[in-house]
N, C-alpha and C positions, 0 to 999 in steps of 0.2 A: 609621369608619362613614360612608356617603356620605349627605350631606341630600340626593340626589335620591332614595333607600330612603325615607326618613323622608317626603319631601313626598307619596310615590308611596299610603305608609300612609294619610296625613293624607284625600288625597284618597277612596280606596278608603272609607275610615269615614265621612267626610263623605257621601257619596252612600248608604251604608245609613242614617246619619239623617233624611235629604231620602227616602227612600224609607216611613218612618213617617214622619212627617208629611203626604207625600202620601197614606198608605194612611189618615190618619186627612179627610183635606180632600178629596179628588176621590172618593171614591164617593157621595159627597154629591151632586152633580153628577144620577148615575146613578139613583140609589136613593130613593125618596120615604120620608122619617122616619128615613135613615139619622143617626146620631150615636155616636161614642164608647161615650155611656154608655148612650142608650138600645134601641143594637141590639149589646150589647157583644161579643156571639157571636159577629156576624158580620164585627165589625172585629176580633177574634183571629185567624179562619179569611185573612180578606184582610192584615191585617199580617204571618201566618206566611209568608202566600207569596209579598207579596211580598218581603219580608228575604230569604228562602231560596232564591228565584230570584237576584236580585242579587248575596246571597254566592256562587252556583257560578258564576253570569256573571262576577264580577270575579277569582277563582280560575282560571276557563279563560282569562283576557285577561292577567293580571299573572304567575299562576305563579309567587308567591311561592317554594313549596317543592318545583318540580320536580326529580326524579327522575333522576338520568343515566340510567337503566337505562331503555331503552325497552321497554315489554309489549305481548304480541300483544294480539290481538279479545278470546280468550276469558278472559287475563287481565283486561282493563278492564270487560268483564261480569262479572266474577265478583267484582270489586273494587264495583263500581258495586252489585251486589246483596245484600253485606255491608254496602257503606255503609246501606241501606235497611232493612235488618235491625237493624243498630246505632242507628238514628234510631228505628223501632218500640219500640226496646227501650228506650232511653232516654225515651221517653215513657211506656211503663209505670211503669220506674223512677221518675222525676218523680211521677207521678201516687200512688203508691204511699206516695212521701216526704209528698206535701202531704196525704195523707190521714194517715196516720200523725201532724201536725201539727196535725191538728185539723180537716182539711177534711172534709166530711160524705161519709162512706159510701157511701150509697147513692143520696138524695135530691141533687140537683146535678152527678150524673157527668160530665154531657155538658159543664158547666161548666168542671168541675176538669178532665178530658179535655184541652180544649180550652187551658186555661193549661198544664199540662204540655207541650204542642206547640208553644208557645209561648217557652217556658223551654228546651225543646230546640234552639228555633229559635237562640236567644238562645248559646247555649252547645256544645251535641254538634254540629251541623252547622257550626259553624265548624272543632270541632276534624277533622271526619269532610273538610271542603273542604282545610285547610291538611297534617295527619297520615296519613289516610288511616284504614283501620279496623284503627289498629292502635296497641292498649289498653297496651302498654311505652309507644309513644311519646308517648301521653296522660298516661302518670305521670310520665316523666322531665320534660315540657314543666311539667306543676302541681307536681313537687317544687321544693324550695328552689335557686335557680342551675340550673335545669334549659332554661329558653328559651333557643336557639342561633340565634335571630334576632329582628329587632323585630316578626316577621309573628307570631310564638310568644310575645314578651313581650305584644303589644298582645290575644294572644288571651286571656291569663293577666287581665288587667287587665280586660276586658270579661266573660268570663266571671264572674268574681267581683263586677263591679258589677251584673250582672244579678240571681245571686243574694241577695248583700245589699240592692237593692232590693224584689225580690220577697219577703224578712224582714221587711225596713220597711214594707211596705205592709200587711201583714196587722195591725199596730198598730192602727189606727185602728178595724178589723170588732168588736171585741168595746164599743165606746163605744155608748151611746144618745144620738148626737149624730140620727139617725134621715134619715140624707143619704142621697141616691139612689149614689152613688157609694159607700158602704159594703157594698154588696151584692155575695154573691160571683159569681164572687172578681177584680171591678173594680178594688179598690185594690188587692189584689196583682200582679194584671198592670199597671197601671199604675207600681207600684212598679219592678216587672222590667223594664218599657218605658224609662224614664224613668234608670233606673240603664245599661240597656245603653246607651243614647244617652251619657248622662255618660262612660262608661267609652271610646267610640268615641273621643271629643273630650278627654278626659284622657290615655287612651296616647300618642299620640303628641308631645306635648305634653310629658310625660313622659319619653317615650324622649327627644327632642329635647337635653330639659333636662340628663337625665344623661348624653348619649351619649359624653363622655368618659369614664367610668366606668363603662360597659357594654363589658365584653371578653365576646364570645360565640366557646365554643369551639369549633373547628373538630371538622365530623361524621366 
């Protein structure tokens, strides 16, 4: 395994952490009353994007997992517009789950909306930049010994801190500790936020650690 792959990781995830943190410290700057927690909406809408710009900038610059097969125009639109269908869809999905979780119904949509795109951001548009929209490659990558590279382990790793943050945060909502920050769904995305960041800075770190004992099989 070569440590210029692993630093090349290291870096790419480090600049999506610096990029929440920026989304949470410069619109501040812009925006009078802007804060985290008291304009929380509108720092999910500017965290999603910027994360999700960044992860297809750094996918179109490193190309982790390109393709020998080169595709015409109408192939890469027609890739490009399942990807976007797959990100819709996975924000329903999301949305669906947190509801079924306990998240309200009706009253809070635009809330819960808004974290499922969030959690999308965190998870399906990585796999949708690295995979492509293609749901075999999605399972064999999250099955057991299924990642064929460290851009696939570190996706694995991140994905799954995301969501077990976004578990652990919802902890705290059912307390009458009566915190402005328990209010939904704050500490779940914060949870999600703060697990995806752990997970960027744990893969590779990780991969690093074990990379003697990481044989990834040839595709």
């Amino acid at each position: 395994m070569r440590e210029a792959e692993i630093w090349r990781l290291l870096a790419a995830n480090l600049l999506c952490a610096l990029a929440i943190v920026l989304a949470a410290v410069v619109p501040a700057v812009f925006l009078d009353g802007f804060s985290v927690l008291g304009t929380h909406l509108t720092w999910l809408c500017i965290c999603s994007v910027c994360v999700a710009t960044l992860n297809i900038i750094l996918h179109l610059v490193l190309k982790p997992n390109q393709s020998p097969k080169r595709r015409s125009f109408a192939q890469k639109i027609s890739r490009f517009l399942k990807c976007c269908i797959y990100f819709f869809m996975s924000c329903i999905l999301f949305h669906a789950i947190i509801v079924l979780y306990g998240a309200p119904l009706i009253e809070s949509v635009t809330e819960t909306f808004l974290f499922a795109v969030l959690l999308s951001t965190f998870t399906t548009l990585q796999c949708l930049c690295l995979l492509g929209p293609n749901i075999q490659a999605w399972i064999r990558v999250f099955s057991k010994n299924g990642a064929m590279s460290i851009w696939e382990s570190s996706l694995q790793i991140t994905s799954l801190c995301s969501i077990l943050g976004a578990w652990f945060g919802a902890f705290p909502i059912p307390l009458d500790w009566d915190r402005p920050w328990q209010v939904w769904p704050i500490s779940c995305s914060l949870g999600a936020t703060f697990g995806y960041m752990a997970g960027l800075i744990i893969a590779p770190l990780w991969i690093h650690w074990n990379r003697k004992q990481l044989t990834y099989k040839s595709r």
